[in-house]
C-alpha positions as CSV (number, residue, x, y, z in Angstrom):
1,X,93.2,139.8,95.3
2,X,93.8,136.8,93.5
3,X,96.2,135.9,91.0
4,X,96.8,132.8,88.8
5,X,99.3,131.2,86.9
6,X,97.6,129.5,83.7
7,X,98.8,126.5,81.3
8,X,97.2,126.5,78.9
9,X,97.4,123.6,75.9
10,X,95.7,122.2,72.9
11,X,95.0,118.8,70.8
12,X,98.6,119.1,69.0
13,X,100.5,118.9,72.8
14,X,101.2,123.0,72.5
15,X,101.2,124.3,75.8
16,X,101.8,128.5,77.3
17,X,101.8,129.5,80.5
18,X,100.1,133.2,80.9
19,X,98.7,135.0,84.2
20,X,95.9,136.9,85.1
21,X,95.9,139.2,87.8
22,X,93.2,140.8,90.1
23,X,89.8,142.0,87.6
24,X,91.5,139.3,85.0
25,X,91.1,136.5,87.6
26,X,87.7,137.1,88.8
27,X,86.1,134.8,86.8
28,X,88.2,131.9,87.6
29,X,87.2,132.1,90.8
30,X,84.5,129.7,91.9
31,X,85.0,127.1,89.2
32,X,85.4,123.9,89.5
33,X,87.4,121.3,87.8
34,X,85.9,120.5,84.2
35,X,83.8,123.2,83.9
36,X,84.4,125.4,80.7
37,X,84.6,129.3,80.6
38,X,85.2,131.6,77.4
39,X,88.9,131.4,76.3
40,X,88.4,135.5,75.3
41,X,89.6,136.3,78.8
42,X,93.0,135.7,78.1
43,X,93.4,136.5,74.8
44,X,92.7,133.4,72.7
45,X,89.2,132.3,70.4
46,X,87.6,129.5,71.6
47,X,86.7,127.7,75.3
48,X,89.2,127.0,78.1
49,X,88.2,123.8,80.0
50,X,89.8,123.6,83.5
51,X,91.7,120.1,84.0
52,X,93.4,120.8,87.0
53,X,95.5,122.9,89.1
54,X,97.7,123.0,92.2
55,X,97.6,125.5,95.3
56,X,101.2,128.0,96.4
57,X,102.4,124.9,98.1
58,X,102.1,122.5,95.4
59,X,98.9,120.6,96.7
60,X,96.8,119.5,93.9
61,X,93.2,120.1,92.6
62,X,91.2,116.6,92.8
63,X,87.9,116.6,90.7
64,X,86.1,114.0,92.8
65,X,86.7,115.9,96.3
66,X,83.8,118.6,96.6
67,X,84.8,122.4,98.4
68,X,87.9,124.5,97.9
69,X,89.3,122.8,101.5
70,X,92.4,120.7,101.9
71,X,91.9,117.1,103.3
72,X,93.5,114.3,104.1
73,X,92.3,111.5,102.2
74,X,92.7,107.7,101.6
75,X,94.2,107.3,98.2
76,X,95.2,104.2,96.3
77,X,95.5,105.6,92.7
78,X,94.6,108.9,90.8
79,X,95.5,112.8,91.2
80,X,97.6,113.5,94.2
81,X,98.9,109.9,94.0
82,X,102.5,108.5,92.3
83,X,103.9,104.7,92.3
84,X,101.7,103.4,94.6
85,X,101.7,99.4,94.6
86,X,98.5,97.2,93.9
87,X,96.4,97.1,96.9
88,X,98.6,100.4,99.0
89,X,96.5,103.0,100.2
90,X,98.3,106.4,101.3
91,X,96.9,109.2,103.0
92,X,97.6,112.1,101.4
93,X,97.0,115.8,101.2
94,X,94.6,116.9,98.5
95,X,92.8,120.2,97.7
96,X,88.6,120.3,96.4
97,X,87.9,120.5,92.7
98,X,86.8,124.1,93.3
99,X,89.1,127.4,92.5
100,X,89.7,129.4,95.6
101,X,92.2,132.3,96.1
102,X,94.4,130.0,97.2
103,X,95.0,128.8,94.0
104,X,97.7,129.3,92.2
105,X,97.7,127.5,89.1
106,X,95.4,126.4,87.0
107,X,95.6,123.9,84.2
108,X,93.7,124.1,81.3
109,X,92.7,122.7,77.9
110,X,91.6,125.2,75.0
111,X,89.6,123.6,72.2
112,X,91.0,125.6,69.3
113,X,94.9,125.8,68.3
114,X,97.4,128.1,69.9
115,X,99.3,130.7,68.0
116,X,102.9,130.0,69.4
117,X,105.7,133.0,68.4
118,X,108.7,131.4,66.9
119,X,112.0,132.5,69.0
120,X,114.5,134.5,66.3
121,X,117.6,132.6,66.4
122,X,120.5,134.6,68.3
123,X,123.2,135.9,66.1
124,X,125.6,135.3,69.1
125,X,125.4,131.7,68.6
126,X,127.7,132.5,65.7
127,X,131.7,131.8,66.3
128,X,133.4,134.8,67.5
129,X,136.9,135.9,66.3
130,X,139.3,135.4,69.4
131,X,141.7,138.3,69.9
132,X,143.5,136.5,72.8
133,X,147.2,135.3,72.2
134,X,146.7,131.1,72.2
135,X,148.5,130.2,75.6
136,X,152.2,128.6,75.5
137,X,152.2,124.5,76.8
């Protein structure tokens, strides 16, 4: 059964992190990178657009790179790729754009705005009254 981790964020930079499990995460499966499902699914009005993702080992989802497979490919910029000088080329390990079991998070963009639960401040933040003796020099 598959199970994902998703991020998901909107146009003000607001970003939560939910997961679907098993019957949930069905229809994530067989997706590809950019395509756009219903953002009901997990709670929230509007679409969910998939940006991205990354596999358990931290490989990452690259939209140009057809199959759910990993490959070694020649990079010299883009996903997958960090600091590479003008004109380097690294071979690197890259999963396809499409969502697989092996999946384990996905990255996505909602085209609404998120409803984001402010935190109650802790009342332990407050000073407490110390009952210990202060300690002779």
């Amino acid at each position: 059964m598959a199970t994902f981790k998703l991020n998901i964020s909107d146009k003000k930079g607001n970003t939560i992190s939910k997961e679907v499990k098993e019957k949930d995460a069905n229809p994530f499966l067989g997706l590809q990178v950019g395509s756009e499902i219903d953002a009901a699914l997990v709670g929230e009005a509007g679409k969910l657009k998939v940006t991205g993702g990354s596999d358990k080992s931290g490989v990452p989802l690259r939209p140009d790179i057809h199959g759910g497979a990993r490959k070694y490919i020649l990079l010299s910029h883009g996903v997958g790729l960090r600091d590479a000088e003008i004109g380097q080329r690294v071979r690197k390990l890259i999963r396809g754009s499409t969502i697989t079991e092996e999946v384990y998070q996905i990255n996505c963009f909602l085209d609404g705005e998120l409803e984001i639960e402010e935190k109650p401040k802790d009342e332990h933040t407050e000073k407490k009254e110390s009952t210990e003796k202060p300690k002779k020099a």
